[in-house]
C-alpha positions in Angstrom: -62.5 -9.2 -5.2 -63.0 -12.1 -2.9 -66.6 -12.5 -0.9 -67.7 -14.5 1.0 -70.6 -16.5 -0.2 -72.4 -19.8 1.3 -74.3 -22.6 -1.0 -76.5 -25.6 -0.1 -73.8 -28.6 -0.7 -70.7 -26.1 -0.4 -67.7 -27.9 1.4 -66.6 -26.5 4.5 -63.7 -26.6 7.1 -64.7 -25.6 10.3 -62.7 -26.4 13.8 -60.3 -28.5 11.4 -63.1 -30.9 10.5 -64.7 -31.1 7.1 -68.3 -30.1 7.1 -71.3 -29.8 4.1 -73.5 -26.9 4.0 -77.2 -28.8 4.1 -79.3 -26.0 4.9 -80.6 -22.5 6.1 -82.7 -21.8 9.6 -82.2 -18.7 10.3 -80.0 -16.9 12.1 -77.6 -20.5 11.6 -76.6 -22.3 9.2 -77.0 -26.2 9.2 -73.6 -28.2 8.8 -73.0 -32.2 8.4 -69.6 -33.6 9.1 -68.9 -35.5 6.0 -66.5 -38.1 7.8 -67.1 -40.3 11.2 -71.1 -40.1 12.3 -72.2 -37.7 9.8 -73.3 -35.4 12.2 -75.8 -32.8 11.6 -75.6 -29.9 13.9 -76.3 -25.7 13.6 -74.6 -23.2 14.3 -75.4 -19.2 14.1 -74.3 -17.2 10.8 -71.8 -14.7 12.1 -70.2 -16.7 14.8 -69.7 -19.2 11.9 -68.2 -17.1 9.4 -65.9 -14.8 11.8 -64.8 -17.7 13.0 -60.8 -18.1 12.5 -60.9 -22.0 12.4 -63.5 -21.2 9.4 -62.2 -22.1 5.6 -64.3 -22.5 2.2 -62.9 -25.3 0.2 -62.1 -23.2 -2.6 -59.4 -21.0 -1.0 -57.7 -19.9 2.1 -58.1 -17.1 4.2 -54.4 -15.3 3.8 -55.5 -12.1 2.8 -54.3 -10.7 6.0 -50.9 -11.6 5.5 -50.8 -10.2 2.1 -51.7 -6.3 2.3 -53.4 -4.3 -0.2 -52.8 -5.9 -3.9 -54.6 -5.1 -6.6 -53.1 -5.8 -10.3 -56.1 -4.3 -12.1 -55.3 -0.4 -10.7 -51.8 -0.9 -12.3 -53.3 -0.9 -15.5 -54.0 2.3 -17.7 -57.5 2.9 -18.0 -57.4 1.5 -22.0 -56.5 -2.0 -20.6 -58.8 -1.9 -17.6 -61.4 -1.5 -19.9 -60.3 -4.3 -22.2 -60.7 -6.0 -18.8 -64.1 -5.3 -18.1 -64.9 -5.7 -21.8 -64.1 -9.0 -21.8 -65.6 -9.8 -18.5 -69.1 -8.5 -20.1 -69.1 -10.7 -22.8 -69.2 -13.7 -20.9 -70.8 -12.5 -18.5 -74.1 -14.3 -19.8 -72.1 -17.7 -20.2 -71.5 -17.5 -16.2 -74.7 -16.6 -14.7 -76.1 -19.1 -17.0 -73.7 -21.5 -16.1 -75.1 -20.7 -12.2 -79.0 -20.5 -13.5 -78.5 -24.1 -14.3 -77.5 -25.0 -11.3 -80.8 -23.4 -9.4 -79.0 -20.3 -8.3 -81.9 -18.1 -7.8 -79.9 -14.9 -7.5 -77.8 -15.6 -10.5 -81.3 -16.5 -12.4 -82.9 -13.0 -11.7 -79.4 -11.2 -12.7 -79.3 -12.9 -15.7 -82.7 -12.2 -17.4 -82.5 -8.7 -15.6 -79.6 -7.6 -17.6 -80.3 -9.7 -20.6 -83.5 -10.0 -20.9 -84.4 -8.7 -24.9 -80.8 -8.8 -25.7 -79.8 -12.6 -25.3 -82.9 -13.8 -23.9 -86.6 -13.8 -25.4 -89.6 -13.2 -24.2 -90.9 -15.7 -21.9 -88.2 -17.9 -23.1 -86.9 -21.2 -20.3 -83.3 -19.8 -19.7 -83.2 -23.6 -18.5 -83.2 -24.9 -22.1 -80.7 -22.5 -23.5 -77.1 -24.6 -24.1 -74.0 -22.8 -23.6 -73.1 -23.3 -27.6 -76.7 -21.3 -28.6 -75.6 -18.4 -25.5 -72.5 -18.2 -27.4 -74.1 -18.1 -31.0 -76.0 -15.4 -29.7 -72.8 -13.3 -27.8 -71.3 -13.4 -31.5 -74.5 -12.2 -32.9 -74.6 -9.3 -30.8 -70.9 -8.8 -30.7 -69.2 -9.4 -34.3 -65.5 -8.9 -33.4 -65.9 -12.0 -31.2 -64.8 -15.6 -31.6 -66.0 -18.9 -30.0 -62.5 -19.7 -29.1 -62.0 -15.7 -27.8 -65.1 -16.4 -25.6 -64.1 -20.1 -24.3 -60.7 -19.0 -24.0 -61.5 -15.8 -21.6 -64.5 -18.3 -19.8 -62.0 -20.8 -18.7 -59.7 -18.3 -17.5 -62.5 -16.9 -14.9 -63.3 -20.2 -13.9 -60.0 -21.0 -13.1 -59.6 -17.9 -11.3 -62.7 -18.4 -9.3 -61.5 -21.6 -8.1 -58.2 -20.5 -7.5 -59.9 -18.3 -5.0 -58.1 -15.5 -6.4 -58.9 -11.6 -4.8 -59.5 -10.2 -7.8 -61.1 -12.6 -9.9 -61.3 -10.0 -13.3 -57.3 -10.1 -13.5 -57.1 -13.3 -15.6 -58.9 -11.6 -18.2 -55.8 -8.9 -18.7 -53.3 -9.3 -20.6 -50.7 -11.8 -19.8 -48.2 -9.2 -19.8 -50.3 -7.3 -17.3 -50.7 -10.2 -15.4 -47.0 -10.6 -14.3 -45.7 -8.8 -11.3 -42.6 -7.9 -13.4 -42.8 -6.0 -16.8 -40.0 -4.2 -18.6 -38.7 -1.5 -16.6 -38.0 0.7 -19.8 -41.5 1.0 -20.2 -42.5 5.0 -19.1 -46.2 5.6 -17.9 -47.3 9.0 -19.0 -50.4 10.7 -17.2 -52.7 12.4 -19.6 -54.2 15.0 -18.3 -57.6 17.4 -18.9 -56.8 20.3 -20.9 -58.5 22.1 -18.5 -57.6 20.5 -14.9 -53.4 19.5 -15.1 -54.5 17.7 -11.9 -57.0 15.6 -13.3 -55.7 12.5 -14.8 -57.9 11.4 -17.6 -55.3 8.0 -18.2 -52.3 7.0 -19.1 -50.3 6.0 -22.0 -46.8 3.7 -22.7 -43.9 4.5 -23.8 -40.5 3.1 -24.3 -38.9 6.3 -25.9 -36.6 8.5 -23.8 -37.7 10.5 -20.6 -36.8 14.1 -22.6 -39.9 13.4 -25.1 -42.3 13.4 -22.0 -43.4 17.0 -22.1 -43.6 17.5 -25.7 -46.4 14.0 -25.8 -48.3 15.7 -23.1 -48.3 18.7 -24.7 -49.4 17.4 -28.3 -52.0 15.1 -27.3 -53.3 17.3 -24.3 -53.4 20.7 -26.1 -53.8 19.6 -30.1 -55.6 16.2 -30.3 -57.7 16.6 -26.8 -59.5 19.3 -28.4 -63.1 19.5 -30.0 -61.0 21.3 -33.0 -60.7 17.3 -33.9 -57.5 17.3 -35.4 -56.1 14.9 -37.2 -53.0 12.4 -36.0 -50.8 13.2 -38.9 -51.5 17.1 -37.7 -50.5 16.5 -33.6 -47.5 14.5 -35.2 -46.5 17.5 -37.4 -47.2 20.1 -34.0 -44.5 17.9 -32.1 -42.1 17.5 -35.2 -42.2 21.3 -35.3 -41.5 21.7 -31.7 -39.1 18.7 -31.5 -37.1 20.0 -34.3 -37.3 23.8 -32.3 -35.6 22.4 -29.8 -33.1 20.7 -31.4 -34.4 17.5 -31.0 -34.8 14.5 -33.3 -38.5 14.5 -33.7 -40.7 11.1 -33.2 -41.9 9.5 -36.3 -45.6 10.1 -37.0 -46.2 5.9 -37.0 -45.1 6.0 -32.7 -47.3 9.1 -32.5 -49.8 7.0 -34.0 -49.1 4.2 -31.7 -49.1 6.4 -28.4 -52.7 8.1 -29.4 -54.0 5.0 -30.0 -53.6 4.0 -26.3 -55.9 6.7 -25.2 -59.8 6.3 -23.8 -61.7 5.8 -26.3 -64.5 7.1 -23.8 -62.1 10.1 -23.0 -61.6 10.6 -26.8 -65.0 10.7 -27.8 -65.7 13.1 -25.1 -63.2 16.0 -25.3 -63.0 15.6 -29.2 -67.0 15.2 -29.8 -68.6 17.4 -26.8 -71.9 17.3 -25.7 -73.1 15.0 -28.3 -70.3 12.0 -27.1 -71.3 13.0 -23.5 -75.0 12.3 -23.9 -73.9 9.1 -25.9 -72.6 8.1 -23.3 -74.7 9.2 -20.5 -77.2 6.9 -22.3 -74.9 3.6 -21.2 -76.5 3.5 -17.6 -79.6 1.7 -18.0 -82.9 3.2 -16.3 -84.2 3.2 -12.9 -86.5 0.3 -12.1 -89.4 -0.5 -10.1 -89.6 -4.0 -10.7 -89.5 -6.5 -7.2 -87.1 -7.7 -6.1 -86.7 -11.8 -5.5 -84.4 -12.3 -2.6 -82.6 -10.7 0.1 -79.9 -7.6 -0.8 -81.3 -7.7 -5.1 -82.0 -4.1 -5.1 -80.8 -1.5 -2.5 -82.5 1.9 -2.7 -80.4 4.7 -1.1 -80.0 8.3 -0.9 -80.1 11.6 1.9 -82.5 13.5 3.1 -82.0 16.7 6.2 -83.1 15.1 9.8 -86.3 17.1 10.8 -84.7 17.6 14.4 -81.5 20.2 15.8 -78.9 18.6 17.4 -76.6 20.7 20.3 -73.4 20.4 20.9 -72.0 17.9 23.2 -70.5 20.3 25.4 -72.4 23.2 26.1 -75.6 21.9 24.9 -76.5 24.7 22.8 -78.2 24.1 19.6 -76.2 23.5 16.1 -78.6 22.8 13.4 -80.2 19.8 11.6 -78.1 17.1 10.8 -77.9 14.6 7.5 -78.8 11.2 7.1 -77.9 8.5 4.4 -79.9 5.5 4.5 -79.9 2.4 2.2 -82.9 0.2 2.6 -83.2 -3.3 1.1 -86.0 -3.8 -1.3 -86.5 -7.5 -0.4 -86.8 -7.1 3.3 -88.0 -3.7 3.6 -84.4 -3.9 6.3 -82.5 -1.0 6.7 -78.6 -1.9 4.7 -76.7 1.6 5.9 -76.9 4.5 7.8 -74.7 7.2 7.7 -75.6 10.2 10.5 -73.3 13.9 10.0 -73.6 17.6 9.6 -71.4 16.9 6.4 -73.9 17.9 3.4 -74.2 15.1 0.6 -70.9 14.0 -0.9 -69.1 11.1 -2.3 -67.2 10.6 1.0 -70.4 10.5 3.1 -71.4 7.8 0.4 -68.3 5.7 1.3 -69.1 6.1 4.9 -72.6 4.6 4.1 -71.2 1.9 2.1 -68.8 0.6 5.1 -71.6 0.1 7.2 -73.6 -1.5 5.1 -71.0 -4.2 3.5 -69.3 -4.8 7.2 -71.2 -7.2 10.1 -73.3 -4.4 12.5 -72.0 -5.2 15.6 -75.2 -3.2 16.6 -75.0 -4.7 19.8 -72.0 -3.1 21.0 -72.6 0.0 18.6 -76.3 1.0 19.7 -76.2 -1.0 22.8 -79.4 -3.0 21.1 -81.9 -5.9 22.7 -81.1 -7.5 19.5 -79.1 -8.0 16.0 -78.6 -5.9 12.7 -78.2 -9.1 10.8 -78.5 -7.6 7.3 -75.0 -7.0 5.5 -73.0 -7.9 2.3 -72.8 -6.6 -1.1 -76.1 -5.6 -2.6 -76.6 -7.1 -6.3 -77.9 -4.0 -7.4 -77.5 -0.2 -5.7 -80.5 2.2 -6.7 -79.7 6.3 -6.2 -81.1 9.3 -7.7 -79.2 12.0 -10.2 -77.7 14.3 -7.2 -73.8 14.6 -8.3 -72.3 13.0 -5.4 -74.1 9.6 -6.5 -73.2 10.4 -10.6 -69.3 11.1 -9.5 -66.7 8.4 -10.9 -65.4 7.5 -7.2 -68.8 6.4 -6.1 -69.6 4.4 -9.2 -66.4 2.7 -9.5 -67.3 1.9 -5.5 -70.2 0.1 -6.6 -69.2 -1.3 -10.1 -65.8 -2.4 -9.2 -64.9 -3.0 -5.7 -68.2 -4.4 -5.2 -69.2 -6.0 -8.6 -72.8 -4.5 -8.3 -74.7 -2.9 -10.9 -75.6 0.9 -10.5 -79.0 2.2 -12.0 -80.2 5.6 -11.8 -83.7 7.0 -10.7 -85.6 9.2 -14.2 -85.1 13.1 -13.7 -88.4 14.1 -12.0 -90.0 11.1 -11.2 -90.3 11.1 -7.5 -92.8 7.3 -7.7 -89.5 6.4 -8.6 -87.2 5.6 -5.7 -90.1 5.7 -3.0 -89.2 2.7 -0.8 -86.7 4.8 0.5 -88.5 7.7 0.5 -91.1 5.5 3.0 -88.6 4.5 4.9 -87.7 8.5 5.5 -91.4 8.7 6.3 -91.7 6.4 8.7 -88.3 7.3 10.3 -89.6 10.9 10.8 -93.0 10.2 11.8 -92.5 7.3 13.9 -89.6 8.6 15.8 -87.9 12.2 14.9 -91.0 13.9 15.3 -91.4 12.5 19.1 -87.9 13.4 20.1 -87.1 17.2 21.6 -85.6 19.3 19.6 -87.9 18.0 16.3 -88.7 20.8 13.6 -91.7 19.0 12.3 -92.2 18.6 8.3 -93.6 21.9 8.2 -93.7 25.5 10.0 -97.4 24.6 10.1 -97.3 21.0 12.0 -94.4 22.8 14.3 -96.9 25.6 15.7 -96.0 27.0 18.9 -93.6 24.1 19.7 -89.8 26.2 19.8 -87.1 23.5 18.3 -84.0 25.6 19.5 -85.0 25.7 22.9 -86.4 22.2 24.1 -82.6 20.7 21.4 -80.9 18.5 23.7 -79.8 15.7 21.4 -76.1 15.3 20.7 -75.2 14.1 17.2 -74.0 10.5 18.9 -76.7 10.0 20.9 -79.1 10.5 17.8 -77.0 7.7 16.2 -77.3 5.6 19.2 -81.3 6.3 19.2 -81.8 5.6 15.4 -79.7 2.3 15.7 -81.5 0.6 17.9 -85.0 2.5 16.3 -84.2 0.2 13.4 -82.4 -2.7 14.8 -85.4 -3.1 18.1 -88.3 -1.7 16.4 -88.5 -1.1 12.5 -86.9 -4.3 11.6 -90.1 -5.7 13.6 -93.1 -3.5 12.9 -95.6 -4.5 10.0 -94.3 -2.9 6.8 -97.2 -2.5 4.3 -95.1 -2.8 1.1 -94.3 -6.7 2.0 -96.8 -9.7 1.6 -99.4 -10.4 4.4 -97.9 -13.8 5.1 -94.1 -12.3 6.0 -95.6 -8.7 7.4 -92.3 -7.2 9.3 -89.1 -7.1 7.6 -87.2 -9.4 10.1 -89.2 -12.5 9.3 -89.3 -11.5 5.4 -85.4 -11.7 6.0 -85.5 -15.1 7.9 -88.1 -16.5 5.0 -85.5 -15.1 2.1 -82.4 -16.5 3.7 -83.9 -19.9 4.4 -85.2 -19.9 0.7 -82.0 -18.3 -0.9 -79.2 -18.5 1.5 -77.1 -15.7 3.2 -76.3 -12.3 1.2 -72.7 -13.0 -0.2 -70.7 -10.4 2.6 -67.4 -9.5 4.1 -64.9 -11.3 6.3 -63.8 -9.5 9.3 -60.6 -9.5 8.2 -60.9 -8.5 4.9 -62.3 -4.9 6.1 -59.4 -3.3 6.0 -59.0 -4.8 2.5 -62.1 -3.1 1.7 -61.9 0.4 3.5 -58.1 0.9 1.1 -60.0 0.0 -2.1 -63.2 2.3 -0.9 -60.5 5.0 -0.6 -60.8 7.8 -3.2 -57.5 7.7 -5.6 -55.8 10.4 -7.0 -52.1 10.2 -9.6 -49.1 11.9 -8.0 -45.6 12.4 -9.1 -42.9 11.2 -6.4 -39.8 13.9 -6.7 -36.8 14.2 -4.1 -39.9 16.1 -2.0 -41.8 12.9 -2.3 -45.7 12.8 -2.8 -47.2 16.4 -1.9 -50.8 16.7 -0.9 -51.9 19.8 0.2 -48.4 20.7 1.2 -47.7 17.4 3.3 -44.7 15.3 2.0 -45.0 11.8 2.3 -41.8 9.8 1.7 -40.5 6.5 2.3 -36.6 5.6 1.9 -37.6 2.0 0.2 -39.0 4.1 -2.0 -36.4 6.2 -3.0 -36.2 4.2 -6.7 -39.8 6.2 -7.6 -38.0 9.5 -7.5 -38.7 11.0 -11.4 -40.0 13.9 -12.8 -43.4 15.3 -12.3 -45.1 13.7 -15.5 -44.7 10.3 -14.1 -47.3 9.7 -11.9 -48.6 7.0 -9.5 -51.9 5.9 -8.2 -52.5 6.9 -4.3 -55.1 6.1 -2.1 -55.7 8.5 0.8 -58.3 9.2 3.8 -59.2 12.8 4.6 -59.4 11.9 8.3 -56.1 10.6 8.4 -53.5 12.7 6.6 -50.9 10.8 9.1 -50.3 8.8 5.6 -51.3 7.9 2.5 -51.1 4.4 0.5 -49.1 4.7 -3.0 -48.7 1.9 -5.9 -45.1 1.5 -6.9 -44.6 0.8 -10.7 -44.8 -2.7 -11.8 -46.3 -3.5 -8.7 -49.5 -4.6 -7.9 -49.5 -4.1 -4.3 -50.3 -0.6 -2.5 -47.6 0.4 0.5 -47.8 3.0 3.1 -46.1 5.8 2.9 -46.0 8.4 6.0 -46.0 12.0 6.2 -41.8 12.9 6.6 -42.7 17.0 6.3 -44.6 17.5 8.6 -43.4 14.7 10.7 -46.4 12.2 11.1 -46.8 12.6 14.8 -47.0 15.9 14.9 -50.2 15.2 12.2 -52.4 12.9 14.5 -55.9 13.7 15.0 -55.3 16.6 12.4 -58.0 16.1 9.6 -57.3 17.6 6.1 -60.2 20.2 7.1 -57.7 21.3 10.0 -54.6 21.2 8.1 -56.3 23.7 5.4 -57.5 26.1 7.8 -53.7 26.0 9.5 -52.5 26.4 6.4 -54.8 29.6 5.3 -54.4 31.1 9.0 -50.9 31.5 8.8 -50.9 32.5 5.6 -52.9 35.9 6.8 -50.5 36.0 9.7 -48.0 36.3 6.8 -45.9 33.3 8.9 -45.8 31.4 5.6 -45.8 31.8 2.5 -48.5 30.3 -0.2 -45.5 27.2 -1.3 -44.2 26.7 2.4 -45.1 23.8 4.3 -45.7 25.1 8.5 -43.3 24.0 10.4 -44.1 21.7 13.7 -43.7 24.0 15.9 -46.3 26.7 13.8 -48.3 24.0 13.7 -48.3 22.9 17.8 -48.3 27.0 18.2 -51.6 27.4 16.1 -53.7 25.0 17.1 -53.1 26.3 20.9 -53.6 29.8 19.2 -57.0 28.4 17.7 -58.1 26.2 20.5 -58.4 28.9 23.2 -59.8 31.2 20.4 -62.5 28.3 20.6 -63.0 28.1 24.0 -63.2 32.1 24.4 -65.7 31.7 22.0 -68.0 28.4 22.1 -70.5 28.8 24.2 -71.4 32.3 22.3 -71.3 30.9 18.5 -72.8 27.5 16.6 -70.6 28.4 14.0 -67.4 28.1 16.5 -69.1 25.0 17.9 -69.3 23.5 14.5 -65.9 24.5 13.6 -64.6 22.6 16.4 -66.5 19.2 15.6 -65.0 19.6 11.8 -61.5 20.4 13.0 -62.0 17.6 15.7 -60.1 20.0 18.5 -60.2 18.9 22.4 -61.4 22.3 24.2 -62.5 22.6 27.9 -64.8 25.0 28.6 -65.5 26.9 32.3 -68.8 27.9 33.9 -69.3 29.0 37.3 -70.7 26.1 38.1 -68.7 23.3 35.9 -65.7 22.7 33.6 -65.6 20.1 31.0 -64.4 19.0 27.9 -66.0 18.0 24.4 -63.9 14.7 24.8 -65.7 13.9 28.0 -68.1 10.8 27.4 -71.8 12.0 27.0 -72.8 9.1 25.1 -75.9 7.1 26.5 -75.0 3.8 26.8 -78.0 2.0 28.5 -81.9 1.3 28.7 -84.7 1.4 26.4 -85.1 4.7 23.7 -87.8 6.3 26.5 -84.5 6.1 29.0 -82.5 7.6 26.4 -85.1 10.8 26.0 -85.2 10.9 29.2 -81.8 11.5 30.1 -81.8 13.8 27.1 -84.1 15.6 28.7 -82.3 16.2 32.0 -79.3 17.3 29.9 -81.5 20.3 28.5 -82.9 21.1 31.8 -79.3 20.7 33.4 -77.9 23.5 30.4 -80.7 25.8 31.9 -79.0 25.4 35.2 -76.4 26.6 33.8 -77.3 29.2 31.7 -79.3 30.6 34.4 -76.3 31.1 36.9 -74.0 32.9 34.1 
């Protein structure tokens, strides 16, 4: 994955001229033209970097032109980790490669990973030579060579200089490498024995299409199985059903061949139960308190219930309390991401959290701010406690894989561990929430007499409007007791950290979009003559009309739960991701429908008995219930929360009519100028305004 990244020395282009990168002053970044006067100038961060005219000399911007590639999710998961494999073992041969050569950040990564396994105590990683590094790597690693490690070393090197997206892919195969491999070749999803829908990985094969079923049956129902049955067994279950069938059976040595490819992690844990699970459980490497040495090392994040009720933009009648996920920086003490819903804790309101912290703020047209949110970019390291929405695979692949981070996990009931965030909740609460209307306190008892329901008057945007420019105007520079004395709020421990260790590697404006597809949450789906079914929408393309096959071929899709309007599918032997938009229903008939909507269409006709469970509504069921269920809602919303919260999930447009107004939930409530005290304020004369109201109904 390319990021951007700026060094002291790095060549530049900029406004077509060649410039060097001689230092840091916060927020710019000092260039000197190289040619002519040797001009030395500055120039601010962002407006550098965003920036059209800007170019690194390692590689050109052309990601826009290319769409979504990625050669790495074409390969089974076997291969992919024979990628990362490799990349692990000389791993230590980079970042001390980069130590050398006074990278601070790559210093601390190295001796925090390696530290007691290639490194000794108190040793100079200075005086380590790249030959003793590798003497070392074979030490740990006996099925290694020198030549394996130089060989896979100069590979990445080459890679990184070739300013490649995806930097890992030279360590695949070269057969995986090519954008072309034999089209013979049949990928077979393996699924869990107890999920079909759950694709575990995938195996090879070059053997006719008609063995499919009985492979996936063998290995799935036989050898999957903590029974732990031998190879020459599965071989003799398929023989036997092969032969029932009237069908020459496979030879036990391609059985052999086609188990091999499996897991190994997915073998050992469906074969060896709980004892292969808590092997492996055992891989992520504990939670740490140890400081952190420069901006974006560690990131501590998790969620926590607001202590204030929101109402509804509309009616102005209460909802409930809303959740927040926060990530702060452990350098800075800055805020990285914020992520403000009524959705409870999932992997999807992670995702949302990790957009805004990777992208540029913009807080200034977001929050309507005095001043910056200058902290983004890929953390080194991502801190999170044991909840399951952190522990799922999406989110750790997020932070392993599409951002090259490390992941480390807070000790089951240890709550010193984890407690910058937990501060930073504190502080959030007590220096704001619990001033706001509509706060419920900490506790029944610090609530007294005060009645949260009744004085509610915050919307859920206008809360993210406050607590964005809380952070950006006044937490970012307030003394923070956890930092030194000598750089006392976290905006000027940020301006001292950048100046001392450069800018947080981050992501081009452009490349967001990059980013968002590869954030997405994948699933493996067949494409038939219906095309690719996801909760009974059919997405099909007529350039991909070669895909159709039977339902044991499956492909890797990316798709967003806001937008079922389309999803993004991988052909085969294809390392690029294409769009591919809803045919049945018709797409337009599909915008602004979430896939929360589309279920509850889909169960609501259903009960009307309109459909039945198979059948895909038509468009005009469709255009016919959500009228149905939109004046049901507006009958309805000023009398229930639950109808009011139903509307903000299925994102419907209702108007609602008092005697003395009508208006819509689409209407613009949003505050949009002054300081936070102007903001309360005219939160304020909202509540007294749905009094008014209320009073004359």
């Amino acid at each position: 994955m390319k990021v951007g990244k700026l060094k002291i020395n790095a060549s530049i282009s900029y406004l077509g001229i060649e410039h060097k990168i001689v230092g840091f002053n916060y927020p710019n970044v000092v260039l000197q033209r190289v040619t002519g006067d040797y001009d030395t100038f500055q120039i601010q961060f962002q407006r550098l970097v965003t920036d059209k005219s800007f170019v690194s000399a390692k590689w050109e911007r052309t990601l826009q032109d290319q769409g979504y590639k990625s050669i790495l999710e074409t390969l089974p998961e076997f291969k992919r980790e024979k990628v990362s494999s490799r990349y692990e073992l000389i791993r230590p041969l980079i970042l001390l490669e980069k130590s050398k050569q006074n990278d601070v950040r790559a210093a601390v990564d190295f001796i925090d990973r390696y530290q007691g396994i290639y490194i000794f105590k108190n040793e100079d990683v200075r005086r380590i030579t790249q030959e003793e590094m590798i003497s070392r790597i074979i030490l740990n690693n006996r099925n290694t060579s020198r030549a394996t490690l130089l060989r896979h070393l100069s590979a990445y090197r080459n890679g990184e200089e070739e300013g490649l997206q995806e930097v890992l892919q030279v360590l695949a195969d070269k057969a995986d490498q090519q954008d072309i491999v034999r089209k013979d070749e049949i990928q077979i999803a393996i699924c869990s024995p107890n999920d079909e829908t759950e694709v575990l990985c995938y195996i090879y094969t070059r053997k006719d299409k008609l063995y499919l079923p009985y492979i996936k049956d063998a290995i799935e129902k036989k050898y999957l199985t903590t029974q732990r049955i031998k190879i020459s067994a599965v071989a003799r279950y398929m023989k036997g059903k092969c032969e029932a069938d009237q069908i020459e059976p496979l030879p036990e040595i391609t059985v052999r061949g086609l188990i091999n490819q499996l897991d190994k992690k997915v073998v050992a844990i469906l074969r060896d139960g709980r004892r292969a699970i808590e092997m492996y459980k055992n891989i992520d490497r504990g939670f740490s308190n140890k400081e952190a040495h420069f901006p974006l090392h560690l990131v501590e994040i998790d969620h926590t219930k607001m202590d204030i009720i929101l109402v509804d933009e509309v009616t102005r009648t209460p909802l409930g309390r809303p959740w927040i996920t926060m990530g702060i920086d452990v350098y800075t003490r800055m805020v990285w991401c914020m992520h403000i819903s009524f959705d409870e804790p999932s992997s999807r309101k992670v995702r949302n959290a990790f957009e805004h912290g990777l992208y540029f703020k913009r807080s200034i047209e977001r929050y309507d701010s005095k001043n910056d949110w200058p902290l983004s970019g890929i953390p080194m390291c991502i801190m999170m406690d044991n909840g399951r929405d952190f522990r799922s695979k999406h989110v750790k692949r997020m932070i392993t894989e599409t951002m090259k981070s490390r992941v480390q996990y807070r000790p089951v009931r240890t709550p010193n561990y984890g407690a910058t965030i937990e501060r930073l909740f504190g502080n959030l609460n007590t220096m704001l929430i619990h001033t706001l209307p509509g706060t419920t306190k900490s506790s029944v008892g610090d609530l007294g007499d005060y009645e949260a329901e009744q004085n509610a008057c915050l919307t859920l945007d206008e809360l993210t409007k406050i607590v964005g420019r809380y952070i950006t105007d006044f937490y970012h520079y307030h003394v923070n007791k956890g930092l030194p004395e000598e750089s006392p709020t976290p905006i000027i421990r940020y301006k001292e950290g950048v100046e001392q260790f450069g800018y947080p590697e981050f992501v081009f404006p452009e490349d967001e979009t990059y980013y968002r597809i590869e954030l997405m949450p994948t699933e493996f789906k067949p494409y038939t003559r219906e095309g690719v079914v996801i909760d009974k929408v059919h997405y099909k393309s007529d350039d991909l009309k070669y895909m159709i096959g039977k339902k044991e071929v499956k492909y890797k899709v990316k798709f967003d739960d806001d937008d079922i309007t389309k999803i993004y599918i991988q052909p085969p032997n294809s390392t690029e991701f294409v769009e591919c938009w809803s045919s049945n229903p018709h797409y337009s008939q599909l915008i602004g429908i979430t896939r929360y909507t589309w279920k509850k269409i889909n169960v609501k006709l259903r009960e009307m008995g309109k459909i039945k469970l198979s059948e895909t509504p038509g468009a005009e069921q469709i255009h016919a219930l959500l009228l149905e269920i939109q004046k049901e809602a507006e009958e309805a919303y000023t009398k229930s929360k639950k109808v009011q919260k139903e509307v903000k999930k299925m994102n419907l447009q209702v108007e609602i009519k008092t005697k003395s107004s009508q208006f819509s939930n689409q209407d613009n409530h949003s505050i949009v100028v002054g300081s936070l005290e102007e903001m309360i304020q005219h939160a304020y004369m909202a509540l007294e305004e749905r009094g008014k109201n209320n009073g004359s109904t």
